[in-house]
N, C-alpha and C positions, 0 to 999 in steps of 0.2 A: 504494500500500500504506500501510496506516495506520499512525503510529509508535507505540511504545511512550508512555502519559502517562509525566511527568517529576515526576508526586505519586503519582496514584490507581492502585488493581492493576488492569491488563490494557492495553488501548489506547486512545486521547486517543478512539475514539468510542463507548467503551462508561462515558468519566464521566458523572458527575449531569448529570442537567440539571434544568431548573426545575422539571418538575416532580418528578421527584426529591427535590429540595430542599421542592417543596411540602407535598410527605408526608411527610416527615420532620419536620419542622416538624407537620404535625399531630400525628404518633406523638409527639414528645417535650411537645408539649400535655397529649396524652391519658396521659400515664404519667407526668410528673412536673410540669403543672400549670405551665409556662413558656411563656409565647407569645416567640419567637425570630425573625427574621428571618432570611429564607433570606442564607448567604455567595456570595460572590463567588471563584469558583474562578481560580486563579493562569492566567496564560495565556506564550508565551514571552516576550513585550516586558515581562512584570514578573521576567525572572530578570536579576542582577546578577552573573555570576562573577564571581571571582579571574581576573587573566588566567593562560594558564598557563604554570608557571615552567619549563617546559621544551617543545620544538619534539621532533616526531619525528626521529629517527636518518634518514637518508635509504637507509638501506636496508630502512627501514620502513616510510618514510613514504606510501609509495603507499597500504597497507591503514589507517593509519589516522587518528585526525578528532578535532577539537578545535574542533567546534562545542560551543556551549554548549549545545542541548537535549542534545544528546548525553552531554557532563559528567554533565549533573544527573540525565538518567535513570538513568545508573549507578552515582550518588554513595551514594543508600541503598538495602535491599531494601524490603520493604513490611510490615514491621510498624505499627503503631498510632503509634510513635514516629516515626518514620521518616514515613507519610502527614503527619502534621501539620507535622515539619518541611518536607516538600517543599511543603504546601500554602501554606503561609505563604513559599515561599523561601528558607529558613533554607538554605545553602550555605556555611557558612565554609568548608571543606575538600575541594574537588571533586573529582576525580582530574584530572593534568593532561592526560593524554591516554588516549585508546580504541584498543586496537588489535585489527583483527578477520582475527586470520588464515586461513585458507583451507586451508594446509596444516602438515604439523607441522615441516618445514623453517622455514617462517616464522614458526612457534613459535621455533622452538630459535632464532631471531635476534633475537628481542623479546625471549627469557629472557638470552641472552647479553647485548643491549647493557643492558637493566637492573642485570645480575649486576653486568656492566664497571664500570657509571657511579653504582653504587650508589642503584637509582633503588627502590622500593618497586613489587613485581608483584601484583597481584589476581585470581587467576583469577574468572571470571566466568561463570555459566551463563545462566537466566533471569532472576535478581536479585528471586528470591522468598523468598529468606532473611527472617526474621520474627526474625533474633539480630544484625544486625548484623553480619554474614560477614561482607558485602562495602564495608562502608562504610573509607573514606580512614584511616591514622591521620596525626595531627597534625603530623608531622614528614618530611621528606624529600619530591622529587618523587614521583609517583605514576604508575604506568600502569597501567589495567586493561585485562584481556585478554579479551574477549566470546569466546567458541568457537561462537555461534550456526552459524558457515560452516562449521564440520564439524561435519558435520549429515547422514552417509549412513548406510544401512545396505549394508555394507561386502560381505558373505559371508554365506549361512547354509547352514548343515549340517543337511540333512533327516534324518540316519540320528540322530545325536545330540543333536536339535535344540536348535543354538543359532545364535548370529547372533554376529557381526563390527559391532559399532556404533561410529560416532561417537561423541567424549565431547557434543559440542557439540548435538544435536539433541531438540527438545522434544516433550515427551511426546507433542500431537496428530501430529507430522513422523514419529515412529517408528512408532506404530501404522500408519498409512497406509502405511508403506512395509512394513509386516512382513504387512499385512490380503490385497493378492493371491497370498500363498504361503500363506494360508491360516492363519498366525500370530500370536501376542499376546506382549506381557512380561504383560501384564495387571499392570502396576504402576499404580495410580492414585490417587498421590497429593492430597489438595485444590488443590493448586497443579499440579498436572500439564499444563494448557493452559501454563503460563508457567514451567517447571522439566525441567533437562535429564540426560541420564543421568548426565552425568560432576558433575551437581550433586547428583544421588541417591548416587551411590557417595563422594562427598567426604564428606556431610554424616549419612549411612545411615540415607536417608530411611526410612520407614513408608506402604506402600503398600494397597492393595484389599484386601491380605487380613486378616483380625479376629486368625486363628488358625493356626498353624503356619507359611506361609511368610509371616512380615509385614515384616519389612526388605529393605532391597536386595541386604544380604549372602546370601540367600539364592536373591538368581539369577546372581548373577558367577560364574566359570568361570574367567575370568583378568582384567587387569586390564596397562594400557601406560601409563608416566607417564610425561614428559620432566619433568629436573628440569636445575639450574643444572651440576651433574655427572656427568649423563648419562642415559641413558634406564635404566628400570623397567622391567622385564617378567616378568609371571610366565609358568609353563609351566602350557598348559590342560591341564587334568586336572578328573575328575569329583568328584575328592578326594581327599586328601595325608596322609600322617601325618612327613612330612620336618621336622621340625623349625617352628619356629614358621614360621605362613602368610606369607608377602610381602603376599597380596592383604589380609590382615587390618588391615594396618600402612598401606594405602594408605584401603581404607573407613573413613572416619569423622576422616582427617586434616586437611579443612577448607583445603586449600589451601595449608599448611604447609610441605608438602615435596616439591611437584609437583604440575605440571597432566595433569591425565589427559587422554590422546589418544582411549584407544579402549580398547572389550573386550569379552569373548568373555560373552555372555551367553545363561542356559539359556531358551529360549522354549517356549512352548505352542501346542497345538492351541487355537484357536478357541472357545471353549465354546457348545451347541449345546443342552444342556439344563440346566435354573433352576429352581429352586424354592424361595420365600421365604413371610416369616410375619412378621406385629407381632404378640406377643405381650402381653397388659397384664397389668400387676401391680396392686397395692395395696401402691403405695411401693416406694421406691430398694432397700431391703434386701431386698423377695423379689426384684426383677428382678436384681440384684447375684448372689444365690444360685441363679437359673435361670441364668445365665452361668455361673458357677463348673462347675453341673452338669454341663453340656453341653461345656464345654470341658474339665475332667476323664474324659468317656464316651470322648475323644479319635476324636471325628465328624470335627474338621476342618471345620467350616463356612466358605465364604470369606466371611459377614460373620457375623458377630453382637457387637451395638451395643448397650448398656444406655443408654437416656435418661433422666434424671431426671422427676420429673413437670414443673419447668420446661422442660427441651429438649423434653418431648415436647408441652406447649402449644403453645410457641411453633413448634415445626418441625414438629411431626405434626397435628395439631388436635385435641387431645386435652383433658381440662378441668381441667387441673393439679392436679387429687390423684393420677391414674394415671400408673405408669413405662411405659415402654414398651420390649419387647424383640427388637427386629430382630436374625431367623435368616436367612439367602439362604446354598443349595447352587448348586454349576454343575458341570460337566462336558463334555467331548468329545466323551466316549464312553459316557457310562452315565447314564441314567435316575435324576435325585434324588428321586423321589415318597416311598422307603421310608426314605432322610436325613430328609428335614423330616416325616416323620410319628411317628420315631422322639425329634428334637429337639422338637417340639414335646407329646410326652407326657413329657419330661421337666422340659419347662419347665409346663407343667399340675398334677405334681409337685408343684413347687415352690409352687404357690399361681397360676398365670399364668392367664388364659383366653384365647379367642380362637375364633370361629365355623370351621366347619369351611368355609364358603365361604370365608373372608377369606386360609384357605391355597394359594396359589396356585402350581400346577404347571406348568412351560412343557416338555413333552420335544422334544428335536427344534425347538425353534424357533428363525427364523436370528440370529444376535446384533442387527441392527438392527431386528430387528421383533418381540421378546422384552419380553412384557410383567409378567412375573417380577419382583417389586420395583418397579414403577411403578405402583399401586394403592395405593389406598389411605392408613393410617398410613403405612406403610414406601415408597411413594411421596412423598407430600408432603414427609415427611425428606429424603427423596431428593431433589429437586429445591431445596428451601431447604440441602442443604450445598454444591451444586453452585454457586448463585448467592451466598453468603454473601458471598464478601470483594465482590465487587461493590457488593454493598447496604450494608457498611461505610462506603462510600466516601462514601456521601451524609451520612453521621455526620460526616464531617470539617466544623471550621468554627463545628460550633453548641455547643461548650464539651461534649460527649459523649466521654466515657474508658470505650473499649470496646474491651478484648481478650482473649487466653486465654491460659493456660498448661495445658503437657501432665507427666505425668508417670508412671510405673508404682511398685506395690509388692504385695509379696508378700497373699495373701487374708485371713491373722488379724490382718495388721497394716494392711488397708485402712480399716474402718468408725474408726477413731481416727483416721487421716491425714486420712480426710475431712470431720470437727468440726473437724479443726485447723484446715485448709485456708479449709472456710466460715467459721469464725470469725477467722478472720485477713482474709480478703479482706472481710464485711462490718463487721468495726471501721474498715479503714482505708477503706473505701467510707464510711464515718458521718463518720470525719474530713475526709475530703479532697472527698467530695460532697453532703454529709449523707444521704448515705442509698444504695440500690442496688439491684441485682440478680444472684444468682451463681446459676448451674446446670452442670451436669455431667453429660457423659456418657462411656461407654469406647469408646476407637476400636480399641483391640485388646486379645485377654482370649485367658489365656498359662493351663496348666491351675494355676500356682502362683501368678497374681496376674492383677490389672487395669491395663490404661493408662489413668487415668483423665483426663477432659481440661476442664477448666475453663473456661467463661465468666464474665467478668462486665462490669458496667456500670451509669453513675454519669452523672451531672450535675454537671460542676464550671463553673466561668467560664470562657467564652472569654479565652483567654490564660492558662490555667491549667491547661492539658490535661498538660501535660508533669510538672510538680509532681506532678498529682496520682498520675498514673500511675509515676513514680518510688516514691511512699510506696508505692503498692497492691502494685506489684511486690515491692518488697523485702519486705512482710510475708508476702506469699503464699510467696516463696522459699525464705526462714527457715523457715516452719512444714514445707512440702515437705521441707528436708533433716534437721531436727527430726525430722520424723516415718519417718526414714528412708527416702523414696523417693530415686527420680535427680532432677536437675534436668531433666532433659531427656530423653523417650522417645524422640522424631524430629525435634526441631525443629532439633537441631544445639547447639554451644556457642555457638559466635560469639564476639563482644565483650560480648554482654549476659549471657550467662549465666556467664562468667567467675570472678565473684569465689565462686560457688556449687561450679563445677566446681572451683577449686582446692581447697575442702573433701571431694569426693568422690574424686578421685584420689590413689592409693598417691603420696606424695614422691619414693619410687624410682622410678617411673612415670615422674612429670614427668622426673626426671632422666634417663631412657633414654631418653625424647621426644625431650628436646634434644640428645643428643648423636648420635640420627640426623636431627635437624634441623643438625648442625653439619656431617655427613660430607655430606647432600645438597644444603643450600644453605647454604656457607661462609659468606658476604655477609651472610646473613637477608636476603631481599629479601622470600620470600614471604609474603605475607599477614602482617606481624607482630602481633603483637597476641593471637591466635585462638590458644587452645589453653595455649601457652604464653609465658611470655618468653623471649625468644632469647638 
């Protein structure tokens, strides 16, 4: 079985290879006029840890490892920050040991002798955090705790359909197990090959859907934490009006105040009929307003994606003056033919076009062999977000500072956030690269605002990738909370988005945080750093 790379996102055989490297190398010729030489990608005889400063407990020790590939893979997640650091080896702070238990007994003895010995605890899922969850902080031993080994699906309830899941089991592991009962979460995050439920519900991810159920928070049912003093558990129910939610307090707490064991999650029929459409504008502001439309009609569509004229060049093959606006309906049990003919006369409306063949109906067709959204614009999209972080990875190396930020905000106050936005990310692209690329599209669109979600990308010197991406960050950040959005749709807070979220949260907030940080893990052992200070 192949392991996890210790730099690049997914597994050591799906990094660059040369010729990878060769073409990338062309692309950055062809776009910014630098002949480069392909890098030399880190291998395990160039990692130097720390050795580590603590041994397993031996009542632990059997489950787990203090190899060094080991450390490093789970030392950062895979943001832009984080690839360059691991590519280069950059490891001052590794975690000292991995613990990978199996059962939540074995939990509760890895959270105890950490609590005991005041050792710093990590929960750990995929390790596709892009904020810095799951990275070490600087002070104290360290143990992170991978939950890949619980990884089942536990129970499921056909009359009320939900399922009994693992925290620990990743998104390809669950489908498959839920696909012979005939079921889906149908959560599909970009990271969803490498990201696991109990790291959806920590961090409250942003999944498949565009419009109405688009967080995780909207398919939990109950939720099981083990914490330093004792176990969490809500009571399943379809819905509560008791006093504030338990489960609300556990979604989005980042590893804080408990690792999640397991939960009762509401699942789906299979979807059996599709029908999707690329719609083209003439520029960002009418596709912007056929979204508005269509998700105010409150259709409900499970995608619809506004792409700027740059994403839809680059990801749809489109000729960068047109926006492009991807609608895809599904269903179980009902026929979407009269959905997307309905969405797309409103997006037509709006100024949009699109051929009456280019819309395409799948009813009745079986989900593997559904060709609904695999066509065409809204195809090619499709397949370039699927493969994206991979094709990242061959950026690493040649002085390329490329990543995104996400964000949402209300619809009168979006077309100003987004002058701000662009004009802050190409000043400091002009500083720090001399020059760029930024585009934009919405991954989910709410009937009172857009998530919109940013690219960009620069040329700076190798060995300078980190520089520069620090300036680009913080000006992009600045203008995001300036212009009133969140810092953060789905990406989570982490350690990086930090100094932004302390501006966006009530004071009183922070303070009620901590002091059910105080009753459930007395020590602070969890995750410090993330959310709040302890």
């Amino acid at each position: 079985m192949t392991r996890r790379s210790f730099w690049a996102w997914g597994n050591e055989d799906r990094q660059p290879t040369p010729a990878d490297y060769d073409a990338m190398a062309r692309r950055i010729h062809q776009r910014y006029g630098a002949t480069l030489a392909p890098p030399k990608p880190p291998t395990d005889a160039d990692l130097n840890l720390r050795p580590p400063r603590i041994l397993p407990h031996p009542l632990v020790a059997e489950f787990c490892s203090t190899d060094d590939h080991d450390r490093a893979a789970h030392n950062y997640g895979r943001s832009f920050r984080d690839r360059i650091r691991g590519f280069n080896c950059d490891f001052p702070n590794p975690p000292d040991v991995i613990a990978y238990p199996s059962t939540e007994a074995e939990l509760v003895t890895v959270l105890d002798w950490c609590s005991n010995s005041n050792i710093v605890a990590i929960p750990y899922g995929g390790g596709s955090t892009v904020v810095a969850g799951v990275e070490p902080p600087p002070a104290n031993a360290v143990v992170t705790i991978d939950l890949t080994r619980l990884d089942q699906v536990l129970e499921i309830d056909d009359t009320s359909r939900a399922a009994r899941i693992q925290a620990g089991v990743l998104g390809p592991a669950l489908e498959a197990q839920l696909r012979p009962h005939g079921y889906t979460l149908r959560h599909f995050p970009q990271s969803f090959e490498f990201s696991s439920l109990g790291g959806w519900i920590a961090t409250r991810s942003g999944g498949h859907y565009a419009t109405n159920h688009t967080h995780i928070d909207d398919f939990v049912e109950s939720v099981r934490m083990v914490t330093p003093s004792g176990v969490w558990e809500s009571r399943r129910l379809p819905g509560s009006g008791a006093g504030p939610s338990p489960d609300r307090m556990i979604i989005g707490s980042e590893g804080i105040l408990g690792v999640i064991t397991e939960a009762w999650m509401r699942i789906q029929a299979r979807p059996r009929f599709r029908a999707s459409a690329g719609v083209v504008f003439d520029g960002m502001a009418a596709a912007a307003q056929g979204a508005r439309l269509i998700a105010q009609a409150k259709q409900w569509p499970a995608n619809l994606r506004m792409l700027d004229p740059a994403e839809a060049e680059d990801f749809a093959g489109l000729d960068g003056t047109q926006a492009l606006l991807i609608v895809g309906f599904e269903s179980a049990e009902l026929p979407q033919g009269d959905n997307i003919r309905q969405a797309v006369a409103i997006a037509r409306d709006a100024g949009g076009s699109i051929d009456e063949e280019a819309i395409v109906i799948a009813d009745a067709a079986e989900t593997s062999g559904s060709s609904a959204g695999r066509q065409g614009a809204v195809g090619s999209w499709r397949n370039s977000f699927i493969n994206a972080p991979y094709e990242r990875n061959a950026t690493i190396g040649f002085g390329i500072v490329a990543e995104t930020l996400e964000t949402s905000i209300t619809w009168e106050r979006w077309p100003a956030m987004d002058e701000m936005v662009r004009s802050a990310l190409q000043d400091a692209l002009q500083r720090t690269c001399g020059g760029g690329r930024v585009s934009c599209r919405f991954t989910h669109v709410y009937p009172d605002g857009p998530a919109p979600y940013y690219t960009f990308e620069g040329l700076a010197k190798v060995g300078g990738e980190l520089e520069a991406h620090a300036e680009i960050k913080q000006a992009a950040s600045d203008a995001v909370m300036t212009a009133g959005g969140t810092i953060t749709h789905h990406h989570a807070v982490g350690r990086s988005h930090r100094p932004w979220y302390d501006q966006q949260r009530p004071d009183p907030f922070a303070d009620a945080l901590r002091a059910v940080k105080r009753s459930l893990d007395p020590n602070g052992i969890l995750n410090p750093g993330v959310l709040i200070d302890p």
